[in-house]
C-alpha positions in Angstrom: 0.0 0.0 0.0 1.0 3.3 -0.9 1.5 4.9 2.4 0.6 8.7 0.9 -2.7 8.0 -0.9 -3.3 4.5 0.7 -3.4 2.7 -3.1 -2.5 -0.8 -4.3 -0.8 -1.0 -6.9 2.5 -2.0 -8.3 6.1 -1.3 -9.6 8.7 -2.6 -11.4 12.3 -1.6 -11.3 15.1 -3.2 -12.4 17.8 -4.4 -9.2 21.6 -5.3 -9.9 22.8 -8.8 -9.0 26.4 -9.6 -8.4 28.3 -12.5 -9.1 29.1 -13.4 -5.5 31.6 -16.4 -7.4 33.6 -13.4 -9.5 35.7 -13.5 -6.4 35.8 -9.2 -6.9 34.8 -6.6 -4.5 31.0 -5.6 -5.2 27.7 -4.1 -4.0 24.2 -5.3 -3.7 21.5 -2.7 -5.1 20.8 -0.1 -2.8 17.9 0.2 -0.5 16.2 3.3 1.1 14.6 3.5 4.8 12.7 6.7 5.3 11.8 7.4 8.7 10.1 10.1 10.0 9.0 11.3 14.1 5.1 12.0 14.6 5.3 14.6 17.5 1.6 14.4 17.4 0.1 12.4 20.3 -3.2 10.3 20.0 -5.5 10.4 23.1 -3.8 9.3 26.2 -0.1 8.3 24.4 2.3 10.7 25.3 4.9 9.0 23.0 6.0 10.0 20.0 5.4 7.7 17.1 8.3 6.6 14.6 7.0 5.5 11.2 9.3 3.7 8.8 9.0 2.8 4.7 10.7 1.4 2.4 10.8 4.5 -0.5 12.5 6.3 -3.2 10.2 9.7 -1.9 11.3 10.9 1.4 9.5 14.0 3.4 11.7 17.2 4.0 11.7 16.7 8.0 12.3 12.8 8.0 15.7 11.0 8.0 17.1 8.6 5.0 18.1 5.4 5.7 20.3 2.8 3.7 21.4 -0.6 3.3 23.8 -2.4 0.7 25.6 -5.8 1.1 29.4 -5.9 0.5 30.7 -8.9 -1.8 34.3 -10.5 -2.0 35.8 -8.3 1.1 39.6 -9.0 1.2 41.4 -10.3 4.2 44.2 -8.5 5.1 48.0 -10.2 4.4 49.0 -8.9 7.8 49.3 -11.4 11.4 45.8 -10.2 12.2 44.0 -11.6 8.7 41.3 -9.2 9.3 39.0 -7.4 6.7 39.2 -3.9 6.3 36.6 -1.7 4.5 36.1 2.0 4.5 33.1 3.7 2.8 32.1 7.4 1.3 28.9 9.0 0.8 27.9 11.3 -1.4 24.6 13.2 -2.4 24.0 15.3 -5.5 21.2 16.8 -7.0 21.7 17.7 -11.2 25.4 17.0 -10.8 26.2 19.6 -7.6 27.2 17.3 -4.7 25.7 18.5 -1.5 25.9 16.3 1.2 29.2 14.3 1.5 30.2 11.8 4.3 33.4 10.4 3.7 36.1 8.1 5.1 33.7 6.0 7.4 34.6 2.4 8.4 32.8 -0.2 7.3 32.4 -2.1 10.7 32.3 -6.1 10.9 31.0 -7.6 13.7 33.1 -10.6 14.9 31.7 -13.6 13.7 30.4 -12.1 10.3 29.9 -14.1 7.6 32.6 -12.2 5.0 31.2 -13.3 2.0 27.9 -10.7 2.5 29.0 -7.7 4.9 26.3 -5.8 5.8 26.6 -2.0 6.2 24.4 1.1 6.4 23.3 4.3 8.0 20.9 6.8 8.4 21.4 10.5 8.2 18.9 13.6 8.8 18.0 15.8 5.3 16.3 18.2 7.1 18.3 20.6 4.8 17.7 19.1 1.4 15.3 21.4 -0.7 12.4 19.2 -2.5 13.6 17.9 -5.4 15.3 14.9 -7.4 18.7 13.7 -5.5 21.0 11.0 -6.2 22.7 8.4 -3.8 26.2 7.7 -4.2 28.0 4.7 -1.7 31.2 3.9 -2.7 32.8 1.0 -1.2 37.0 0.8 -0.7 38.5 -2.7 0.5 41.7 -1.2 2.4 43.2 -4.9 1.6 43.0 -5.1 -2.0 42.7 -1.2 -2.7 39.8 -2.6 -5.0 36.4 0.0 -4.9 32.6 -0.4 -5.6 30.2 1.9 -6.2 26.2 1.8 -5.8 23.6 4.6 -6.6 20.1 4.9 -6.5 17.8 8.5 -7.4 15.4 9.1 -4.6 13.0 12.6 -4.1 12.3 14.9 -1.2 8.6 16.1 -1.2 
């Protein structure tokens, strides 16, 4: 259902699936979280209320989330044989970047299966102007000093 106009309906897009047996670095499609804080309290609840979708259209006071899988992570040659994984983020809108997030660390729980790495984050766009943006995740394995990069268009209302 449509969480706006409460339609059913459906859509098709087209998602990107990696060789996991290519034995390179790569990145599942992109998915988006939008969350968003109802300060608004219903008869006797005094708690806020935190709604979440999955969406490509995002409102102007919510928060974006995202979530990729990293592919073929590379163990380091060093004593510690650990992986090592280090990620940017970038939004632009028509080409002009304007949010960047860069250097983060990719982190990797112990036990993790290597093979699919989870990672993603959330971040507020209370400052984004409505509009078409574009989401940019590029992945670096410190190890191999291979990269990856993932986009996906989304549109604050």
């Amino acid at each position: 259902r449509e969480p706006s106009s409460g339609r059913v309906g459906n859509a098709t897009e087209w998602i990107e699936i990696s060789d996991p047996f290519a034995g390179k670095l790569s990145l599942s499609s992109l998915l988006l979280n939008s969350s968003f804080i109802d300060d608004k309290t219903s008869a006797g609840n005094n708690a806020a209320q935190v709604q979440h979708a999955v969406v490509r259209r995002v409102s102007k006071g919510s928060r974006l989330s995202f979530l990729l899988f990293v592919y073929n992570a590379s163990r380091s040659a060093a004593a510690s044989n650990r992986v090592s994984l280090g990620a940017d983020i970038r939004v632009t809108q028509y080409g002009r970047t304007v949010l960047t997030i860069p250097n983060l660390n990719v982190p990797i729980e112990e036990g993790s299966d290597l093979q699919r790495i989870p990672f993603g984050g959330t971040f507020p766009i209370p400052s984004l102007l409505p509009g078409k943006y574009f989401l940019e995740v590029t992945v670096s394995d410190r190890s191999s000093k291979a990269t990856a990069t993932q986009h996906i268009d989304f549109e604050v209302e």
